[in-house]
N, C-alpha and C positions, 0 to 999 in steps of 0.2 A: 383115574390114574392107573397106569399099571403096575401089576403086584411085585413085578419085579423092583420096577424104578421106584417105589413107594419105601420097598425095603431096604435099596441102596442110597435112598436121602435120609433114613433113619441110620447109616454106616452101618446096616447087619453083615455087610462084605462088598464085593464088586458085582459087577454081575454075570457073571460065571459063576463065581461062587456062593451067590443065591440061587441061581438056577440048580446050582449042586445040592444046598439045603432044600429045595423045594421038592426038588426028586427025595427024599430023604422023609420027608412028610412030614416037617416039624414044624411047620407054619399052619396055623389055621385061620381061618376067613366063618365068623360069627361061628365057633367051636366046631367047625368043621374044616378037615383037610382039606389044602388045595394045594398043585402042584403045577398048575398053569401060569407060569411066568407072566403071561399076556392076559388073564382076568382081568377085569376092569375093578378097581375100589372105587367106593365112593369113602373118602379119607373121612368126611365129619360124623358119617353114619356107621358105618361099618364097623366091627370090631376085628382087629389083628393080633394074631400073637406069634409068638417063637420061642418057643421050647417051653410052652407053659407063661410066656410072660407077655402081658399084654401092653400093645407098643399104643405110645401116644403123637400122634402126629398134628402138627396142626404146620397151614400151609406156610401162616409167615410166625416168626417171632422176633422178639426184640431186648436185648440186653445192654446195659450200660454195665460196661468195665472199666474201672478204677487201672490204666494201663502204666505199668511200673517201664522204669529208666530199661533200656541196653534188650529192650522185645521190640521188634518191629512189626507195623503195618503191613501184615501181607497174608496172605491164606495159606499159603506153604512155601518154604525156604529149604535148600538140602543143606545149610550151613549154622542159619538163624532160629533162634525160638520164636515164631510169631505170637500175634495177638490171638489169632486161633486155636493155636496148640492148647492155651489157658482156659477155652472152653472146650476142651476135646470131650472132660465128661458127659457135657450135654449128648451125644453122639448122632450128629449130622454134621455132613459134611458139605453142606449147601453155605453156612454163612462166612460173611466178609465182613470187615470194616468198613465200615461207612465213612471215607476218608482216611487220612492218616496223620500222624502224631510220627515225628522223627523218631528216633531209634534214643535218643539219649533225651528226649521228654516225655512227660506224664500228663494224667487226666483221664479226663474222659473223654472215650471213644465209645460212640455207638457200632456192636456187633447185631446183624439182620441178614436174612435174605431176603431182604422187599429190595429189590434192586429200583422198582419207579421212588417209591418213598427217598431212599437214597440220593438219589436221581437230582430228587426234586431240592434237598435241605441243602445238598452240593453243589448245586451249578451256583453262578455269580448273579445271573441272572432275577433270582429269585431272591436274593437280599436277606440268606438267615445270618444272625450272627452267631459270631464263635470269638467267646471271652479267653482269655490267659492272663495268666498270673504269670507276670515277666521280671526276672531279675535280672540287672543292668550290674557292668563293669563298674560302672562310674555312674553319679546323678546324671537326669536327664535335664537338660536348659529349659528354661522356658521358650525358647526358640526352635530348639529340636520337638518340643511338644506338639507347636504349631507348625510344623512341616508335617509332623506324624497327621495328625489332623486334618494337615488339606491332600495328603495323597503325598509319597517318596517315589522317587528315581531307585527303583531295583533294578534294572538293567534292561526289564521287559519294553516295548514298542510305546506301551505307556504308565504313565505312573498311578500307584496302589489307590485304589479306592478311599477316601475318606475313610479316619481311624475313630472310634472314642479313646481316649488316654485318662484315666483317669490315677492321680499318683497317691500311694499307699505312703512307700519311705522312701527319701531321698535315692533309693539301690531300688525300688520295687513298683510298679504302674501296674495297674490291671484293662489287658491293651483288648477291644473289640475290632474285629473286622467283619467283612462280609466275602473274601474271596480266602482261595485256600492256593495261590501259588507256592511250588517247590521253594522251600523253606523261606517262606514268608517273613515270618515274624522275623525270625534271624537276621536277612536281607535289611527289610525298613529298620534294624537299629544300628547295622551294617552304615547307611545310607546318611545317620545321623553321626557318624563317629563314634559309634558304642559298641555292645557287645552283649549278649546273651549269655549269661552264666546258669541260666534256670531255667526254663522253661513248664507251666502247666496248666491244659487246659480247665476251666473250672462250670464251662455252660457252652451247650450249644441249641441254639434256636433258645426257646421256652424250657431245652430238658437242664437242669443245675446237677454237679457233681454230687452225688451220696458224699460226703465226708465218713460216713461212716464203713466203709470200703475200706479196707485197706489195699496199698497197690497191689495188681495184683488177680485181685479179689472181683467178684461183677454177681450182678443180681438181674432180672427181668425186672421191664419197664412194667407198671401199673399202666390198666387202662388209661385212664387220666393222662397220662407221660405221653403211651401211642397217640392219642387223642391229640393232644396239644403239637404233635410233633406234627400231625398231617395237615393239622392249620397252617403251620408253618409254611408246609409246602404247598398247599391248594393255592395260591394268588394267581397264578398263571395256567388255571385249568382250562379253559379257553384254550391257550395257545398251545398247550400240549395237545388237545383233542386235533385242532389242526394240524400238527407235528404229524401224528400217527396215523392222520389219511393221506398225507402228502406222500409220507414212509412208503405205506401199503402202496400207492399208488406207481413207485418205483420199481417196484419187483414183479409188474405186471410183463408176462412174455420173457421174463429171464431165465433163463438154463443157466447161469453160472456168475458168481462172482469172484473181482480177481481186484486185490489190495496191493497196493503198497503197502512198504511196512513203517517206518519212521514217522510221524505224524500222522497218522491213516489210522495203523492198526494199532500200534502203541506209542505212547503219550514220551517219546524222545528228541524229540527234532532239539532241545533246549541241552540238551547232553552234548550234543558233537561240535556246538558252539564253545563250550566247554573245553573240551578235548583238542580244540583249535588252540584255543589261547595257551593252553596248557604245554601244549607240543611246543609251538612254534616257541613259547618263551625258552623253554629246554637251549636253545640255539641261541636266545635272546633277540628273537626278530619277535618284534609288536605283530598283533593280529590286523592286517587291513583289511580296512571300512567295508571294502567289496567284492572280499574274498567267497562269500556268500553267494552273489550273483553270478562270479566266475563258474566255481563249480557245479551251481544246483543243474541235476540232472545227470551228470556224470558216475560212471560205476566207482566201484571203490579202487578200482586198478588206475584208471584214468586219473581220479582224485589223486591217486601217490605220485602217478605221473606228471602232472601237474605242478605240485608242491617240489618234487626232485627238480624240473625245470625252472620253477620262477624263484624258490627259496634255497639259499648259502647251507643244504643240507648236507652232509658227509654219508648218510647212510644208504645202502642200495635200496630198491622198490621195495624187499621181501618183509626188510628190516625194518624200513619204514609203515609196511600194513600189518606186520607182525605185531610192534609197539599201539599203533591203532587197534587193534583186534584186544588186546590186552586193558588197555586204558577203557574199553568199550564194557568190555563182557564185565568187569565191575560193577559199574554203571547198571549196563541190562540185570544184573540179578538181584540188586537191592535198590535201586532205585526209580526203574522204571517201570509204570503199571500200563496195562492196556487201557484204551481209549472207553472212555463211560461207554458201557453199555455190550460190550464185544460178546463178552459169554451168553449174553441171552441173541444177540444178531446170529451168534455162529450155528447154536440150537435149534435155533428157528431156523434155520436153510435146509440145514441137516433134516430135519422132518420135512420142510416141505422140498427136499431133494435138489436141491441146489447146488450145481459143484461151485467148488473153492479152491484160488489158486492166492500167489504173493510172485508177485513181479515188482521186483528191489533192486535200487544201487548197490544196499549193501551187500559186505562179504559174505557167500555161501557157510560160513564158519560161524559168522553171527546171527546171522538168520537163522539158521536150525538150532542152534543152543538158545533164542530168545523161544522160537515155537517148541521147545523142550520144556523150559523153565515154567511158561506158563501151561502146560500139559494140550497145546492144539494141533498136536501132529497128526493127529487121530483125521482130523478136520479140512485138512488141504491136501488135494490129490495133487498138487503141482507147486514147485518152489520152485524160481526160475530168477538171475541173479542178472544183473547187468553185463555180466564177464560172459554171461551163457548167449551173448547176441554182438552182432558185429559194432552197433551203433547205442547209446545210451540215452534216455529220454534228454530233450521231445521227440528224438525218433518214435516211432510205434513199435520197434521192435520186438521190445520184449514183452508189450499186449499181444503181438500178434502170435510170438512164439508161447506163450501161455495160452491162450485159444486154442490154438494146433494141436496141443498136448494134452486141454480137458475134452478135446472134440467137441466142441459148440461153436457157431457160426458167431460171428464177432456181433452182428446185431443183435444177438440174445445175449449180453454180457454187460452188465454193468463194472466200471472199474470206482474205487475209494482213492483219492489222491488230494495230496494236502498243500502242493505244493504248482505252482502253474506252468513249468514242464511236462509235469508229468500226468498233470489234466490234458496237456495239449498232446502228451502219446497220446493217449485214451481215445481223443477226439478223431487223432487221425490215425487211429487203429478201425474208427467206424463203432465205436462203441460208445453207449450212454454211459457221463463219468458225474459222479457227488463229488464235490468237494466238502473236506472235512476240514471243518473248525480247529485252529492250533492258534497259539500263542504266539510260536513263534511267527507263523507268517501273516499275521492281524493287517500288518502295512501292506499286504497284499489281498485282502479282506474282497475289494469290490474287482480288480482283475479276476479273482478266482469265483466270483460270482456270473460276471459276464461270459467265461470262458465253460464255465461246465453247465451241465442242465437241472445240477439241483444243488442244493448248499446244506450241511447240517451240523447242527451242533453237538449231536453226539449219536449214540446207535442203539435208541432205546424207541420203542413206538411202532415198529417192522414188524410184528407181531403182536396177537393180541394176549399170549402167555410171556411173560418177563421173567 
């Protein structure tokens, strides 16, 4: 690794301002000076220090935190205290949560930087569970039990995977699942006529909560914990191996990739369904069935246009994307994460030199505050918006005008699209298009299979560093 980057995942500074302490000579490499940014470490052998104090690095680590009510899930927030912030003494600034706990529940949360390990105890796929300690408005029936049990109607394409319910006190269940949909739990009691008053996670996979944590409070896993947790994940190493040659084998002869943003790059598409029902009720017009169908592919100008023509709205275009862009940008800053896997896909390009563009419906205004929010501005030389071309996917336009702008020939481009419009710009832009894995488009699951030339379930395996 290098000296520099070794210093900047320990948070000795950025890096410019390691390269400033290194000119400065207060780093040493086995008690000798070194001032070469670009040295190579060998991180397990080598001794490092700074300013007399020797730093301990190790590549992955692993903590369970006891995570208190009103901190959210996230690695930095310019508004919120996250679950990070509560480990900033450790000082690296590589780890995440491994999932997330809502903002007004507790438990345990695994904090790491093993993004495959994460990867793996995360997907649904892979069948870990994750217990809670759920307190209920009201008993639960015995009737609501067994619905919990055979899977609920949450609103998704299909319904919740088989529950265990097991009932404490007439107010308390301790509920297991194996999927971790946008508030889940909440949702399936939602589903039965109840209510969440509590929520806490108490196990996840094989790891059980410390009780002796206060919230709050977090300790590193014991070998044993790591150990049990990677069992956890190993059932499907098989299919991952496969995953990671299919992966490599996409990025052969590409000069550039170019994303969509909504369901592609970040894990939204379930938001603006939201933001539908939410608007239109404002006026008291119901959300129809196949308003969905109507718009997909349309810029966000076109989208207002739309809705001004077919819906009893009073308000002008500016007013109506105005209000959008508002009810939005909430949403994108605490609630919506990038698609598993992105930070280590965009790393990976970035070294092996691959430009990066985003060719979006969405508005220019939420597009750059989401690549703000999550710090990838650094990352895409081209941001290019539906409004910025004459026509809106399935046209190619705005693949083609994204091309133009990274200078690479549209057959060395791969595009990410989640949606099968916008697989079908891709297509007849002359480009190779992945379709990516979302929830919300599942009923479109086998169209967006036959239409693109690869399918995947998330963006981890492209590389053989994660």
């Amino acid at each position: 690794m290098r000296l520099d980057r070794y210093l900047c995942e320990l948070n000795i500074g950025t890096r410019s301002q390691v390269k400033n302490l290194l000119k400065k000579g207060v780093v040493t490499l086995n008690g000798r000076p070194v001032k070469d940014p670009g040295y190579q470490v060998d991180e397990e052998r080598d001794r490092v220090a700074f300013q007399g104090r020797e730093l301990n690095y190790r590549k992955f680590v692993y903590y369970m935190l006891n995570k208190p009510q009103g901190v959210i899930s996230a690695t930095r927030d310019a508004l919120e205290r996250t679950v990070t912030d509560l480990l900033s003494a450790e000082g690296r600034n590589d780890l995440f949560p491994a999932g997330r706990l809502d903002k007004d529940a507790e438990g345990l949360l695994l904090i790491t930087n093993d993004g495959e390990l994460a990867h793996r105890l995360l997907s649904p796929k892979f069948h870990v569970d994750k217990t809670y300690l759920t307190q209920t408005k009201k008993p639960l029936s015995k009737e609501d039990i067994r619905s919990l049990t055979k899977g609920v109607d949450i609103g998704e394409s299909k319904p919740t995977l088989p529950a265990k319910v097991e009932s404490i006190a007439p107010d308390l269940i301790r509920l297991t699942i194996q999927e971790g949909k946008f508030h889940q739990v909440k949702r399936m009691l939602q589903a039965v006529d109840n209510q969440v008053t509590k929520l806490k996670r108490i196990r996840f996979g094989d790891l059980t909560l410390d009780e002796s944590l206060a919230p709050g409070e977090y300790r590193e896993l014991t070998s044993q914990e790591v150990a049990k947790l990677k069992i956890n994940g190993r059932s499907q190493e098989q299919k991952l191996k496969e995953d990671t040659m299919m992966k490599a084998d996409m990025l052969r002869e590409i000069d550039a990739v170019i994303f969509d943003l909504d369901g592609s790059l970040v894990d939204s598409m379930w938001m603006w369904h939201e933001i539908d029902v939410e608007y239109l009720g404002r006026f008291g017009i119901p959300l129809p069935d196949d308003l969905q169908s109507k718009i997909e592919g349309m810029s966000f100008h076109e989208t207002a246009v739309y809705f001004k023509e077919h819906f009893p709205i009073p308000d002008t275009l500016d007013i109506i994307k105005q209000n959008w862009n508002e009810m939005a940008w909430d949403k994108y800053m605490h609630e919506v994460p990038l698609k598993e896997g992105i930070p280590e896909f965009l790393k990976g390009c970035r070294k092996r030199g691959i430009r990066l563009g985003i060719g979006t419906s969405n508005s220019r205004e939420l597009v750059e505050n989401v690549v703000s929010v999550h710090r990838l501005k650094d990352y895409f030389s081209c941001i290019m918006t539906g409004c910025d071309v004459e026509h809106g996917k399935p046209s190619p336009d705005i693949y083609l005008a994204v091309a133009k702008q990274l200078d690479v020939a549209c057959e060395r481009c791969l595009v990410f699209e989640d949606i099968p419009a916008g697989i079908r710009a891709g297509k007849s832009a002359g480009m190779r298009v992945c379709a990516v894995e979302d929830e919300y488009s599942v009923p479109n699951r086998e169209e967006k299979k036959a239409l693109a030339d690869y399918y995947i379930e998330d963006y981890y395996g492209f590389f053989e560093e994660r």
